[in-house]
N, CA, C and O atoms as CSV, one atom per row, in Angstrom:
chain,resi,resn,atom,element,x,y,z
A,1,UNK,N,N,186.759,88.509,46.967
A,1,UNK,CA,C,186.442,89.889,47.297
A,1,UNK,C,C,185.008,89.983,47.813
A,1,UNK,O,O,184.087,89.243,47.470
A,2,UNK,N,N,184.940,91.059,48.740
A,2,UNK,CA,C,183.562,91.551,49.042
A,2,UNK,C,C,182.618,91.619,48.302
A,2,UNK,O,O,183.023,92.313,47.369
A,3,UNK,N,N,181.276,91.253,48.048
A,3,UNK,CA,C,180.549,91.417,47.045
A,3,UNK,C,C,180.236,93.505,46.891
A,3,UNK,O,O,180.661,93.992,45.843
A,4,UNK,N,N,179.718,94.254,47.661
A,4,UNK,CA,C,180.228,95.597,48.093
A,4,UNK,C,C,181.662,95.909,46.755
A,4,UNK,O,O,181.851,96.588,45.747
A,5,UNK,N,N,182.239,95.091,47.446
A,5,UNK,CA,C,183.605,95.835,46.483
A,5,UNK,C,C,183.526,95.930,44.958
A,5,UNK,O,O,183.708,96.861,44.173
A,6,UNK,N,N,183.101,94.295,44.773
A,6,UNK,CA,C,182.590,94.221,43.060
A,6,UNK,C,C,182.160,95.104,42.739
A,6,UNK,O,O,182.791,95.946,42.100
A,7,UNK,N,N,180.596,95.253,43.163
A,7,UNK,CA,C,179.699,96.236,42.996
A,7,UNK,C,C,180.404,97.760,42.706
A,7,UNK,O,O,180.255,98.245,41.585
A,8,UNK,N,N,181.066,98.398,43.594
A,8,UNK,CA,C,181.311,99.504,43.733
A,8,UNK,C,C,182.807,99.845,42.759
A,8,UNK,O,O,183.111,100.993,42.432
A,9,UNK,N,N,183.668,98.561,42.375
A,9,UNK,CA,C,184.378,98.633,41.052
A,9,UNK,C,C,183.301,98.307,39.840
A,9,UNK,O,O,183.689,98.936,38.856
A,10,UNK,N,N,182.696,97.935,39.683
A,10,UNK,CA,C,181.770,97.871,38.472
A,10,UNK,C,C,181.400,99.243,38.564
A,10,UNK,O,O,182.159,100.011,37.974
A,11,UNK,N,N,180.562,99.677,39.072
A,11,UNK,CA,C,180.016,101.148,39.119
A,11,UNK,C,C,180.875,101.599,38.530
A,11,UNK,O,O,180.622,101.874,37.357
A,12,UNK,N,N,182.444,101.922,39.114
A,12,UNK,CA,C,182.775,103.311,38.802
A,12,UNK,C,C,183.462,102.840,37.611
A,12,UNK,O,O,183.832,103.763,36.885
A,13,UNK,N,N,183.847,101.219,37.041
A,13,UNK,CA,C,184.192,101.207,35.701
A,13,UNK,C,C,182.919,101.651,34.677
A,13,UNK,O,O,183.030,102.318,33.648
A,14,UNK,N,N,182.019,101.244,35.097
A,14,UNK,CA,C,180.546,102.161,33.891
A,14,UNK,C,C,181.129,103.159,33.970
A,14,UNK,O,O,181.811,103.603,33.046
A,15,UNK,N,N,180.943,103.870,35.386
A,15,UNK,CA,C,181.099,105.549,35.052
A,15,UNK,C,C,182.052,105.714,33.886
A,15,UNK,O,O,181.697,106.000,32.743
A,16,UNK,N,N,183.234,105.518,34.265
A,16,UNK,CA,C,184.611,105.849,33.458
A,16,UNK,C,C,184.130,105.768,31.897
A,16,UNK,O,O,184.338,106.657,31.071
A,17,UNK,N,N,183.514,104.657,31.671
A,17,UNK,CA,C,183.521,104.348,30.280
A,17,UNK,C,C,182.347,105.305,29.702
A,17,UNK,O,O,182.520,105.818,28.596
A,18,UNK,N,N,181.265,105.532,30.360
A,18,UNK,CA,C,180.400,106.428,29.762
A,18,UNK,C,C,180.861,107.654,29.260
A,18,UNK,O,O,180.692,108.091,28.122
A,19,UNK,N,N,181.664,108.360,30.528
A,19,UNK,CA,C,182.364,109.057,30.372
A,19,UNK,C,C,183.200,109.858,29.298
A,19,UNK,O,O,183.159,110.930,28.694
A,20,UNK,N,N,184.139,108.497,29.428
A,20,UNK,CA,C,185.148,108.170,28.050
A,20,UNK,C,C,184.031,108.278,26.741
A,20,UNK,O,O,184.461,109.264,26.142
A,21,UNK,N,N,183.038,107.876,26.112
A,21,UNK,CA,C,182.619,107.527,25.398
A,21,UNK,C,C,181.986,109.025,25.480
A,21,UNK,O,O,181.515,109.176,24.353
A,22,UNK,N,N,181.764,110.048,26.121
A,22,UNK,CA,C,180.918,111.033,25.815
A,22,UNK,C,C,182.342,112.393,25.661
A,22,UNK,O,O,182.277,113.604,25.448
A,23,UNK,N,N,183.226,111.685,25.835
A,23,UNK,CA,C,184.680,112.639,25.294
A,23,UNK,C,C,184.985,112.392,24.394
A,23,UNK,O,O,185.363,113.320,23.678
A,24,UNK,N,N,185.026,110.783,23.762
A,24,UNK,CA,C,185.288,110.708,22.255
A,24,UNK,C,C,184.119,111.337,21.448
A,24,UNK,O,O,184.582,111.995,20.516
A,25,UNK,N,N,182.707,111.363,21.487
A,25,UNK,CA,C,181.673,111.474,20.910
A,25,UNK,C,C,182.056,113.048,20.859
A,25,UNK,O,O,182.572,113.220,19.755
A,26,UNK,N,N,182.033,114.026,21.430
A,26,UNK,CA,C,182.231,115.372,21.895
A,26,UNK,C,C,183.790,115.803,20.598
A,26,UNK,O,O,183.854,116.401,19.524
A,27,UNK,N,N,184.793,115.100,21.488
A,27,UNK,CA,C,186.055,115.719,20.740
A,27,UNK,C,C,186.615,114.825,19.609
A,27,UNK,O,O,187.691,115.250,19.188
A,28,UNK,N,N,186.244,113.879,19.102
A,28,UNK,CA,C,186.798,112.911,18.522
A,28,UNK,C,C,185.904,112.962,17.173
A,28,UNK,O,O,184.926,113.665,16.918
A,29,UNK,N,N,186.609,111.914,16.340
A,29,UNK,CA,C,185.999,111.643,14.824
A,29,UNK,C,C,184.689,111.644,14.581
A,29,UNK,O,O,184.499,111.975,13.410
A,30,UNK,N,N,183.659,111.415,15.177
A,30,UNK,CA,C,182.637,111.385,15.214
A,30,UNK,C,C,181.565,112.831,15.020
A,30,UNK,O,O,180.396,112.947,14.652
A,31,UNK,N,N,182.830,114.013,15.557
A,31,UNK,CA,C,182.205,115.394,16.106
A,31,UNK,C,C,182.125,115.697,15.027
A,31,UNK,O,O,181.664,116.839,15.029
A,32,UNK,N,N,182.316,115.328,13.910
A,32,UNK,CA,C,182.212,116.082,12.278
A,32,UNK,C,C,181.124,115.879,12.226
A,32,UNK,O,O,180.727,116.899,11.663
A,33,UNK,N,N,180.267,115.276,12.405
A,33,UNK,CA,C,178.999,114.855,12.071
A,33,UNK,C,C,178.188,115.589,13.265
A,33,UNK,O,O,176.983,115.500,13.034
A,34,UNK,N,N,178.434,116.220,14.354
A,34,UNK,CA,C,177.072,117.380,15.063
A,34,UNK,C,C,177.306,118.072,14.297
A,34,UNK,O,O,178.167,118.121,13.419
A,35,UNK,N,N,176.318,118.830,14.672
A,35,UNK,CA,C,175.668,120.322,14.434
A,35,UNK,C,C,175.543,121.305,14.996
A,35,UNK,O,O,175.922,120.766,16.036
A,36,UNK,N,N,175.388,122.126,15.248
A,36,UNK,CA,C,175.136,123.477,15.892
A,36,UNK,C,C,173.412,123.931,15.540
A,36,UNK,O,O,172.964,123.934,14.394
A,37,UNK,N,N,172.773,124.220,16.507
A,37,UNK,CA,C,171.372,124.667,16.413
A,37,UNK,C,C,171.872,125.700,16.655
A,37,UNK,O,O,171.606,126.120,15.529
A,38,UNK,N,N,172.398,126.573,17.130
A,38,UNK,CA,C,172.334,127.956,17.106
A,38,UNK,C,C,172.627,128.677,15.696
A,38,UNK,O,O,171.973,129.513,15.073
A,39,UNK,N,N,174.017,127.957,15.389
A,39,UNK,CA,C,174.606,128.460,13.998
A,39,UNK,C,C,173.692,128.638,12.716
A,39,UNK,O,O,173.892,129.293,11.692
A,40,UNK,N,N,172.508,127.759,13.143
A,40,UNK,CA,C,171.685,127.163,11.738
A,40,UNK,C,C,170.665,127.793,11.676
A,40,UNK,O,O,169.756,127.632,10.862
A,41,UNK,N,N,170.740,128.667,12.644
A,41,UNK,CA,C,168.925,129.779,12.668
A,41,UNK,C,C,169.309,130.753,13.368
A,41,UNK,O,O,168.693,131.217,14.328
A,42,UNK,N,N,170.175,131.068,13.011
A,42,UNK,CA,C,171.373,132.938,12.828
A,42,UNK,C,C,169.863,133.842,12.603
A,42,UNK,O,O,169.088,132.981,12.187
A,43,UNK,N,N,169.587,134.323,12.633
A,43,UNK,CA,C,168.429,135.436,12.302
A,43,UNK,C,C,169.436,136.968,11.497
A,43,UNK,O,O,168.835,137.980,11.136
């Protein structure tokens, strides 16, 4: 393969996975553990 091509499938597999990894972090098992700054200084 083109070196171009590598390159530009590597890229967009990072993307994907960052991605992925900021949807599990967000909606997944992990989300029990954020917080809310707004909720926590209600006035």
């Amino acid at each position: 393969m083109e070196p171009a091509t590598v390159l530009s499938i590597s890229i967009a597999a990072l993307l994907l996975a960052i991605t992925a990894l900021g949807v599990y972090m967000s909606f997944g098992p992990p989300s029990k553990d954020l917080i809310d700054p707004f909720e926590e200084h209600e006035d």
